[in-house]
C-alpha positions in Angstrom: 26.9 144.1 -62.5 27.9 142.8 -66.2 32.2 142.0 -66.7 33.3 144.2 -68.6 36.6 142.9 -71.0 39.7 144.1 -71.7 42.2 142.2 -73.7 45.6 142.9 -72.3 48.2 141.5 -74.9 51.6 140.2 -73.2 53.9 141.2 -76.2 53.5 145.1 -74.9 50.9 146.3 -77.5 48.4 148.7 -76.6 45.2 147.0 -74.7 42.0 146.4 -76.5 38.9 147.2 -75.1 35.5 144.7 -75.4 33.0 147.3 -75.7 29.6 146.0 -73.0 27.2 147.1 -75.5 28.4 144.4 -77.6 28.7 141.6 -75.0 25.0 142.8 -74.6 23.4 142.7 -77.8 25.2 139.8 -78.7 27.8 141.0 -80.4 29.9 138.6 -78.9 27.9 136.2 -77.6 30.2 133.4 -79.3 33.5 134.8 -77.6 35.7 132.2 -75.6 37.9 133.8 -73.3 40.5 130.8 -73.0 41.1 131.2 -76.9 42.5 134.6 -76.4 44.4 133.0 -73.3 45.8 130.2 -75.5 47.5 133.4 -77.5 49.3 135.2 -75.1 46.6 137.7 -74.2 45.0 137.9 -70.6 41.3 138.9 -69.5 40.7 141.2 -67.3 37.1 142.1 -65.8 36.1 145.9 -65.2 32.7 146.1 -63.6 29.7 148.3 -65.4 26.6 149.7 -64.5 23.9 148.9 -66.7 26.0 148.2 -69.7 28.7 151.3 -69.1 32.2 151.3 -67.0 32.5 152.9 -63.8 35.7 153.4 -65.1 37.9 154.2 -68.1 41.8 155.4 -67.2 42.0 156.0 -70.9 39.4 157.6 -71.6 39.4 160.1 -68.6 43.5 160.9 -69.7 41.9 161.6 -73.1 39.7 164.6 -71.9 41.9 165.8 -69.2 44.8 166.0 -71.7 42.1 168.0 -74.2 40.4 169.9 -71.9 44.0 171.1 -70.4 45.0 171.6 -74.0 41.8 173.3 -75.2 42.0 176.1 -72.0 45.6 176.7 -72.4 45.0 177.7 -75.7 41.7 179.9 -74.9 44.3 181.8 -72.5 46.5 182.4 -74.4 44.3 184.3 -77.1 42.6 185.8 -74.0 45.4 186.6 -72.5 47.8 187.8 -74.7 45.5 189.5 -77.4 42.4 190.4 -76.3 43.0 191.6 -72.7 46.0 193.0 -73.2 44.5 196.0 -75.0 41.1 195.6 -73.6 41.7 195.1 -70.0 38.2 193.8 -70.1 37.7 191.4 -67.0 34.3 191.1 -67.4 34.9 189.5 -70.8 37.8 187.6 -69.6 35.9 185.7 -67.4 33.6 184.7 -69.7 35.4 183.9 -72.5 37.5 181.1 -70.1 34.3 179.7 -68.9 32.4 179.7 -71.9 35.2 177.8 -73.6 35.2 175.4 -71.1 31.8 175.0 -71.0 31.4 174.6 -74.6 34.3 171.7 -74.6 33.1 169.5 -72.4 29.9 169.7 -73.7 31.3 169.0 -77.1 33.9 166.3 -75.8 30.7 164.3 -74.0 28.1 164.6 -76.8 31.1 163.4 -79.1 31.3 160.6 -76.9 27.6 159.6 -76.5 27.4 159.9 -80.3 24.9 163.1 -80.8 24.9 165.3 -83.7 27.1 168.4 -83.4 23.6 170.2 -85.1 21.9 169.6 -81.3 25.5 171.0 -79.3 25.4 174.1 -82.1 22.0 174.8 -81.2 22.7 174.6 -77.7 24.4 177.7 -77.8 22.7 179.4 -80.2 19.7 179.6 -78.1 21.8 180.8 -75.1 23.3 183.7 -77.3 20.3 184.3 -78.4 19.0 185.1 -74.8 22.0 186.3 -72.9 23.2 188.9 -75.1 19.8 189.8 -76.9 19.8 192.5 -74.7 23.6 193.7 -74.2 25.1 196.1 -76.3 28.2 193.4 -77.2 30.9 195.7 -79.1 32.1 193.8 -82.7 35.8 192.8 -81.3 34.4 191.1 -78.1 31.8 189.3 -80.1 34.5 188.6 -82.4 36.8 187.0 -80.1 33.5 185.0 -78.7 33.5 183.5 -81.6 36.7 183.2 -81.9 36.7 181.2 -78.6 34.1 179.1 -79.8 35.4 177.6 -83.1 38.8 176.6 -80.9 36.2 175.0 -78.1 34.5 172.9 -81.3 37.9 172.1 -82.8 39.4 170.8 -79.7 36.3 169.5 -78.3 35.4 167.2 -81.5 38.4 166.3 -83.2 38.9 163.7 -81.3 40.0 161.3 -84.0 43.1 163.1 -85.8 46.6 162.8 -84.3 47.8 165.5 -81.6 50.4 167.5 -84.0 47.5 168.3 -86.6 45.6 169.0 -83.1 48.4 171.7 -82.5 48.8 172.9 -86.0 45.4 173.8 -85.6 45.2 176.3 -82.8 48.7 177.6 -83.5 47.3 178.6 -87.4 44.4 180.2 -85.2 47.1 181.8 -83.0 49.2 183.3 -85.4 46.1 184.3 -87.6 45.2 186.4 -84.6 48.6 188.0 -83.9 49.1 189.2 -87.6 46.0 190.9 -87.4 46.1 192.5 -84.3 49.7 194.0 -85.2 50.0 197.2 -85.9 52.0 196.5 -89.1 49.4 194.4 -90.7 45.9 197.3 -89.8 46.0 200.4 -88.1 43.7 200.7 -85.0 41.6 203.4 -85.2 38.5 204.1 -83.3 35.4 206.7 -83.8 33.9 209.0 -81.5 30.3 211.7 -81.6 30.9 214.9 -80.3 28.3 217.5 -79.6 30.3 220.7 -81.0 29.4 224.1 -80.3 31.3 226.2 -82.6 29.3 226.0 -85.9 31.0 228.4 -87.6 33.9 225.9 -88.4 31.4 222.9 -90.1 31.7 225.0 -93.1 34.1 222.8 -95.9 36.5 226.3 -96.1 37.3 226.0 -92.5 37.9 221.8 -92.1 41.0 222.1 -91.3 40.3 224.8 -88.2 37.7 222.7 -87.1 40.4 219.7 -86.8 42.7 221.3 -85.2 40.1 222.9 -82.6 38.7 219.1 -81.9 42.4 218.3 -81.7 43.5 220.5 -79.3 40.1 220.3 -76.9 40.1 216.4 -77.3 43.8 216.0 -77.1 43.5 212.9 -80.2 45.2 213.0 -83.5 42.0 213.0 -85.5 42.2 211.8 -89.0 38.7 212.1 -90.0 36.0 214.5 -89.6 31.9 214.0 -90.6 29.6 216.4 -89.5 26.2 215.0 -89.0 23.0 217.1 -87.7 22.8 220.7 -86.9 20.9 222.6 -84.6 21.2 226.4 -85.4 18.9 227.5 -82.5 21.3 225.7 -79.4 24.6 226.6 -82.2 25.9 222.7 -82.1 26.4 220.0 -84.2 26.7 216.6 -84.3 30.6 215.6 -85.1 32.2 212.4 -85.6 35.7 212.2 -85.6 38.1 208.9 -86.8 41.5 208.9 -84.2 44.1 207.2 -84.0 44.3 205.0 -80.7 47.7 204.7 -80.6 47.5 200.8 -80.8 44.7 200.2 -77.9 41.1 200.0 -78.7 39.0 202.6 -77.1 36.0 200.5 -76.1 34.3 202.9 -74.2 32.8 204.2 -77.0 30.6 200.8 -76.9 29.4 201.4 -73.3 25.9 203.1 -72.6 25.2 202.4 -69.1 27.1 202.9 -65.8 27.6 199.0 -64.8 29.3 198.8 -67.7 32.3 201.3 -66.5 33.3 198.3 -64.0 36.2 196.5 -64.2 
């Protein structure tokens, strides 16, 4: 075991910490302690383990107040934006736990002084094979990114004060409310349709055709495009542009039968 120093000034200023690498490499291989004690300032001795501290109060306060920080935030845009027209649970499971993940990996990498290029590339590689295969609609992989950039700000600025920490994620916050009101864009969402009654593709007849998909469909359709046509079965490929009323229909995204669970 190797003392490790902490300078704990009388006049109630904040403590300074020795750090043991130094002591080791001789850094401070010259320091009296009884100087500092002729000053007003008292040594105290924390044991290490080969050159680190068993234990930092300060530093463990430091992550717990950014990790609690850094998850309350990842609710909220979870919570409050993304699930609540969703109802995803599938992806709000693992947008919490990949934020957390991707923190404290951050936070300790930060700490043991490793370029953010290595964390980065990390995850990369696990996107890479996780969702190679998954059909990952474009607002969940938004919001995964989404999730990610707040897990990297939180998780690395560890060096700016707390209310630019805050201004931060509440700029991220609002960005994502203004967009996902329905004053600012209009959700809409597109379905295919196998339709039988050819005769109503023709241009004279759009607005038949509409109001047939409207009334079978039961969705205020807005736009229609009719794709391939298949004369001998009498069908045709349709898309249709709806309005969803405010909620995403993601659905439209699923192509297997796991994918209908909750």
């Amino acid at each position: 075991m190797i003392p490790f120093l902490q300078i704990d000034p009388t006049h109630g200023s904040n403590i300074s910490t020795l750090d043991p690498q130094d002591t080791l490499t001789g850094g401070f291989s010259d320091f009296d302690p009884t100087i500092a004690e002729e000053f007003g300032y008292q040594i105290k001795q924390s044991a290490t383990f080969l050159g680190v501290p068993i234990y930092d109060m300060n530093g463990v306060l430091h992550m717990l107040i950014h990790f609690a920080f850094n998850l309350l935030v990842s609710w909220i845009i979870v919570k409050f934006f993304y699930y609540k027209k969703s109802n995803r649970r599938d992806y709000y499971f693992t947008f919490l736990i990949f934020s957390s993940a991707m923190f404290l990996l951050l936070f300790v990498m930060e700490n043991v002084k490793l370029q953010i290029g290595f964390a980065l590339g990390l995850f990369a590689v696990f996107g890479m094979i996780r969702y190679r295969t998954e059909t990952v609609p474009v607002r969940e992989m938004t919001y995964l990114f989404i999730i990610i950039a707040i897990s990297i700000i939180n998780g690395l600025a560890l060096n700016i004060s707390y209310s630019e920490l805050i201004l931060a994620n509440a700029l991220m916050i609002a960005l994502i409310w203004i967009l996902e009101s329905e004053k600012v864009l209009k959700q809409k969402s597109v379905k295919l349709v196998t339709y039988d009654r050819i005769d109503l593709i023709v241009p004279e007849k759009r607005d038949e055709l509409i109001a047939d998909l409207e009334k079978r469909t039961g969705l205020k359709i807005e736009d229609v495009d009719v794709g391939s046509i298949d004369f001998l079965k009498d069908s045709a490929f349709v898309k249709i542009t709806y309005d969803t009323g405010g909620k995403p229909n993601t659905i439209d995204s699923l192509k297997r039968a796991k994918d209908f669970a909750e």
